[in-house]
C-alpha positions as CSV (number, residue, x, y, z in Angstrom):
1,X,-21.5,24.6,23.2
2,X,-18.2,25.2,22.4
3,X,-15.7,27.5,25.0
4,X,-12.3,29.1,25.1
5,X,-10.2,29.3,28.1
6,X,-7.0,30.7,28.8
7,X,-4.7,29.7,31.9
8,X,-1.3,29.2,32.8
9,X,-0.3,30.4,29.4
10,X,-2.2,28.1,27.9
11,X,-4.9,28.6,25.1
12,X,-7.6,26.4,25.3
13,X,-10.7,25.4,22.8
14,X,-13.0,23.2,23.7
15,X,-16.7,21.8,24.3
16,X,-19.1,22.0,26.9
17,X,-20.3,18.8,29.0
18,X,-22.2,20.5,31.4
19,X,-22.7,23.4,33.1
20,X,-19.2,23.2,35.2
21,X,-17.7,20.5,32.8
22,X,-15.9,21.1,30.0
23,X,-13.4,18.9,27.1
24,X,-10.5,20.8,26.8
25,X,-9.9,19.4,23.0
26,X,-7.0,21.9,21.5
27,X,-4.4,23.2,23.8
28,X,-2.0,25.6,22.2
29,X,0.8,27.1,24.0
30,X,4.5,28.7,23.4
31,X,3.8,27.7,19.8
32,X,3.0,24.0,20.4
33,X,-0.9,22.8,19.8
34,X,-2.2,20.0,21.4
35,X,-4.9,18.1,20.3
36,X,-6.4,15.2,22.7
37,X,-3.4,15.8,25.1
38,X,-4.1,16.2,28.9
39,X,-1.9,18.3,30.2
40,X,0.7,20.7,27.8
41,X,2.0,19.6,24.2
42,X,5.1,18.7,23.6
43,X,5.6,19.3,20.2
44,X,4.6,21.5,17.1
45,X,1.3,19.2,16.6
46,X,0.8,16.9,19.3
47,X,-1.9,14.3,19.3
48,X,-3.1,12.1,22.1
49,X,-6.5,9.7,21.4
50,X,-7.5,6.3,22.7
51,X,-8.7,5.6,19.2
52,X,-7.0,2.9,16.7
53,X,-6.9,6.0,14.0
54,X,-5.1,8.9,15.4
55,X,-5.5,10.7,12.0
56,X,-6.3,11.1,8.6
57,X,-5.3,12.8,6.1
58,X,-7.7,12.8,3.1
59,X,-7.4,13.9,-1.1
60,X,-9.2,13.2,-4.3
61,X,-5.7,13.8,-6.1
62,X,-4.9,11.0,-8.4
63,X,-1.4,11.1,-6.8
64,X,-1.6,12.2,-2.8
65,X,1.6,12.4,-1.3
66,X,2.4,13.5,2.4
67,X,5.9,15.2,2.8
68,X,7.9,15.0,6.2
69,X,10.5,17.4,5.1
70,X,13.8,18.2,6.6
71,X,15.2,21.8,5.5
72,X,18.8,20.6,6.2
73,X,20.1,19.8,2.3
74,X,23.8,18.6,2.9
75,X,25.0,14.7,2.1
76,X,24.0,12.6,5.0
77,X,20.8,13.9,6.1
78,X,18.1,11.4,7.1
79,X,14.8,12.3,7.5
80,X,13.0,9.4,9.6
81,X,9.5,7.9,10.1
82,X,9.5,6.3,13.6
83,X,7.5,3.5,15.0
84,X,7.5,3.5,19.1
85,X,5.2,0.7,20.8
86,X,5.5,3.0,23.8
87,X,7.4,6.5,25.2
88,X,9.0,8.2,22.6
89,X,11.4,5.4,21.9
90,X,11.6,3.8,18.2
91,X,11.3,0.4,17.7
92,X,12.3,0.6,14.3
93,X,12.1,3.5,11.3
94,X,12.3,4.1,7.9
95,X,14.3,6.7,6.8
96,X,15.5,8.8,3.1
97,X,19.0,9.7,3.5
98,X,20.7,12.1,1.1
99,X,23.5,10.9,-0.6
100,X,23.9,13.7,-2.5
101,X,23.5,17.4,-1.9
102,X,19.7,18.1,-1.5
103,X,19.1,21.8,-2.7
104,X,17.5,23.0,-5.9
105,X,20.3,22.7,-7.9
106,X,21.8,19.5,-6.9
107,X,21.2,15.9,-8.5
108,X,19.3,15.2,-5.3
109,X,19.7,11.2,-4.8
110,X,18.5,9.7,-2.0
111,X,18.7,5.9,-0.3
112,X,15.6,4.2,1.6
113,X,17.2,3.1,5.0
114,X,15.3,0.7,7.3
115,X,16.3,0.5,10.8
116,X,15.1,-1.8,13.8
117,X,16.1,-2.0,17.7
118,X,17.6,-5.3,18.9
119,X,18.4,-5.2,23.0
120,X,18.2,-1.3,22.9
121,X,20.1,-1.1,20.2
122,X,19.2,0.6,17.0
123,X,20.4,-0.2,13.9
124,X,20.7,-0.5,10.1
125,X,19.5,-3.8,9.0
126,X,18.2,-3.1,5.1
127,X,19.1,-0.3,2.4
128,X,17.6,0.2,-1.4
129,X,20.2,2.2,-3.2
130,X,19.3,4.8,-5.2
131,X,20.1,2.8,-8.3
132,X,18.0,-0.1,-6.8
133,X,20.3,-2.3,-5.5
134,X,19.4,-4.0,-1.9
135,X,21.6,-4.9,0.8
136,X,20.9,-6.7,3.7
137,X,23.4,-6.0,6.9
138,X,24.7,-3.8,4.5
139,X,24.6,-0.5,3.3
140,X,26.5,-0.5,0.2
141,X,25.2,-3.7,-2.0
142,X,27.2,-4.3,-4.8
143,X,24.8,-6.3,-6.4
144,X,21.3,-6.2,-7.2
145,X,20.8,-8.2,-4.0
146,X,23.7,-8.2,-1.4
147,X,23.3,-10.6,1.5
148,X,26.1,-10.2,4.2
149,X,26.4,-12.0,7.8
150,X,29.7,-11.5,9.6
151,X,28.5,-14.8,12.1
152,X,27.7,-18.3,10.4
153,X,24.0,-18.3,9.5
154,X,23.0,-17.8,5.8
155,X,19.7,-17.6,3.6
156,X,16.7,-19.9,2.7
157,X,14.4,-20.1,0.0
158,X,11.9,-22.8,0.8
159,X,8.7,-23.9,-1.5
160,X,6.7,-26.3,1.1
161,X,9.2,-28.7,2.5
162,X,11.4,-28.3,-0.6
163,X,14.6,-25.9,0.6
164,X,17.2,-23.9,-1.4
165,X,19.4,-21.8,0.7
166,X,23.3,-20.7,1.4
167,X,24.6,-21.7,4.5
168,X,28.1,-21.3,6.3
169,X,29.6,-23.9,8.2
170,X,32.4,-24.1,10.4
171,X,34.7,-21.8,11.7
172,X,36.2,-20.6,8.5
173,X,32.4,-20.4,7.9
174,X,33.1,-21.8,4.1
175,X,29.8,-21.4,1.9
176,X,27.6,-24.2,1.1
177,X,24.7,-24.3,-1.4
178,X,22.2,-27.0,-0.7
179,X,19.3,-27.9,-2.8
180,X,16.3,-30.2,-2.2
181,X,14.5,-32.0,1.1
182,X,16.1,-31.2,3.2
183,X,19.8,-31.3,1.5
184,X,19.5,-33.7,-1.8
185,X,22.4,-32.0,-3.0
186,X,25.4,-30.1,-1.5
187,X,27.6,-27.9,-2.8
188,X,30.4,-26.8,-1.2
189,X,34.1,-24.1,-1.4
190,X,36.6,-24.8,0.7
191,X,39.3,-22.1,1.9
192,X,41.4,-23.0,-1.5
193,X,37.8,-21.7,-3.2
194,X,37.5,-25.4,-4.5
């Protein structure tokens, strides 16, 4: 059977276990609901479950979208999807920011911005223009791939144990292009660019 209970301002729906038990499934309270959570919620919608599959969100649309909006338009916004393995603290997000003004009768252009958290810090690591272009410790790629590292390091594209990748060495950190297992052939620019 299902039962409604009101106390401590809080508006309460739920089911019947027995006849002095009861699951207190939707909580709703100062205009935040609760679903699952066991004491007050602490959002708009705030869901609390044990289960892998907190929810789902279903159409038979042949294109389904689901909109996190932000109703601030100006250049710069972000609106974010977080990931936190625990607390309400983000290990790393996705985020659209608007580079352009948002509201109806702007161009409306927007940049995917990916974020992680390194030692508590969180940060930009990887952007997709608007125009396509991606940059890597970067966020404005002049190329259709941009690559930057401030520290010596580089990239690697490897096919088995067969390697091509860009490395800097030394500490003027000149470039280096090496090809084959693991470095049949080296290229290399010195500070005259030679």
């Amino acid at each position: 059977r299902g039962i409604i209970g009101y106390g401590s301002n809080i508006l309460s729906l739920g089911t019947r276990q027995s006849s002095t038990n009861y699951f207190s499934t939707v909580k709703i309270t100062s205009g935040l609901v609760g679903i699952g959570t066991s004491g007050s919620p602490s959002y708009k919608l705030h869901v609390d479950t044990s289960a892998n599959i907190p929810a789902v969100f279903g159409s038979s649309a042949s294109d389904t979208y689901l909109y996190i909006r932000n109703a601030n338009a100006t250049t710069g916004t972000k609106t974010y999807l977080a990931f936190a393995p625990a607390n309400d603290i983000h290990g790393a997000a996705i985020a659209a920011e608007a580079m352009e003004d948002f509201s109806t009768t702007a161009n409306r252009t927007a940049d995917l911005v990916f974020e992680t958290r390194n030692n508590g810090t969180i940060a930009e690591r990887m952007r997709i223009k608007a125009a396509g272009n991606i940059g890597i410790n970067t966020d404005s790629p002049a190329s259709d791939l941009f690559v930057a590292n401030s520290t010596a390091g580089g990239w690697r594209i490897s096919h088995g144990s067969t390697n091509l990748y860009v490395k800097y060495q030394g500490s003027s950190y000149s470039p280096q292009l090496y090809a084959g297992e693991p470095q049949g052939m080296v290229i290399s620019v010195d500070s005259s660019n030679t």
